[in-house]
N, C-alpha and C positions, 0 to 999 in steps of 0.2 A: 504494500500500500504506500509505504514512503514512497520507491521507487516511482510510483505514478507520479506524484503529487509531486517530486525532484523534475520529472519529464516532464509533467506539467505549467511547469514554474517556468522552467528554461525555456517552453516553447512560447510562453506570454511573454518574457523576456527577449527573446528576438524579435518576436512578434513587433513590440513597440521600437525597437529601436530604428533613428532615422536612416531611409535611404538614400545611398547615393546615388545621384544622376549619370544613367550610365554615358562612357564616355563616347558613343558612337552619335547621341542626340546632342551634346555641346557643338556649340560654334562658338567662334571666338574671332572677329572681325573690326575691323575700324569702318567706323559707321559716324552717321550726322545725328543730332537733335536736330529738330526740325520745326518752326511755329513760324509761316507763312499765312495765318490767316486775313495776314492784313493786303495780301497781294494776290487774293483771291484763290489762293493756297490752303493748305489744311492744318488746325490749331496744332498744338502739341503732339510728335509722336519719333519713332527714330526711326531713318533710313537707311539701308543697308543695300546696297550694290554689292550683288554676290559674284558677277564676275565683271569684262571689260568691257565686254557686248552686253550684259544683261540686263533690261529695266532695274528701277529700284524697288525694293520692298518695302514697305510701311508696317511699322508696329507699334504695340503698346505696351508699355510693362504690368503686369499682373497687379493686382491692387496691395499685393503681398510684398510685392517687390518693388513699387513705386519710388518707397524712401530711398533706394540704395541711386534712387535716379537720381534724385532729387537731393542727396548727397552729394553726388558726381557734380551735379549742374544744377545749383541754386535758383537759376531762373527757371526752374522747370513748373511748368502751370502756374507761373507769374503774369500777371496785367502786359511782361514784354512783351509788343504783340511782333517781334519780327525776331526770329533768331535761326540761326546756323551756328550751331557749335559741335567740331569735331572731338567726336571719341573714340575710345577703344571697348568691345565690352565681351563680354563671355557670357552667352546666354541660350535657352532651350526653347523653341515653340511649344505651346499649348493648343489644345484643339479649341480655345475659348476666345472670344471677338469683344470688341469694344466697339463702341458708334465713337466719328472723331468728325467735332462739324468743319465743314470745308464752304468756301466762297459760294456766292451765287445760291447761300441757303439749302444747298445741297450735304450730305451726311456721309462721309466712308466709313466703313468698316473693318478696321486691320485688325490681323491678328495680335493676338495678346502673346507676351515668351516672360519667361521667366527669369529674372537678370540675376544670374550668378556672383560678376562683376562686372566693375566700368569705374571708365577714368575717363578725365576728362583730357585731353591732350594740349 
């Protein structure tokens, strides 16, 4: 009966312990903040150019992870209405979206990731 209750114990104990993000879904990229709403662009978000031909990508940090932006880059969802600041950041996609309003009263949708790190450059 001990023996259960030791099995037991252990597998609650793994059980909670945190996971790490495996490393095949990290990326780790120099990328822009972005808050173009006043140029008929779209408020706050970051873009990332994944290759030299490739459009760019639009995201959002997770609400989890917001602070560690907003660490990196103090103006981040501040009144500044115009910014480009380059970073560097390490971070994972989510299958989760955000609405991000854009010019001409129109609304995107980018994907949400999860920000491991970021610096601001």
């Amino acid at each position: 009966m001990k023996v259960l209750i030791l099995m037991f114990g252990l597998l609650a104990w793994v059980s909670c312990q945190e996971n790490e993000v495996p490393l095949e879904n990290v990326v780790e990229t120099e990328a822009t903040i972005v808050s173009n709403l006043a140029a008929d662009g779209c408020d706050w978000h970051i873009e990332v150019q994944p290759g030299k031909e490739a459009n760019f990508q639009n995201y959002v940090p997770t609400k989890a992870t917001e602070s560690k932006v907003k660490a990196a880059v103090p103006e981040w969802k501040t009144q500044n209405s115009y910014s480009f600041t380059p970073i560097t950041i390490k971070y994972r996609a989510t299958s989760g979206t955000q609405k991000v309003q854009c010019g001409w009263g129109k609304t995107g949708e980018f994907t949400e990731i999860e920000v491991l790190e970021i610096k601001k450059k």
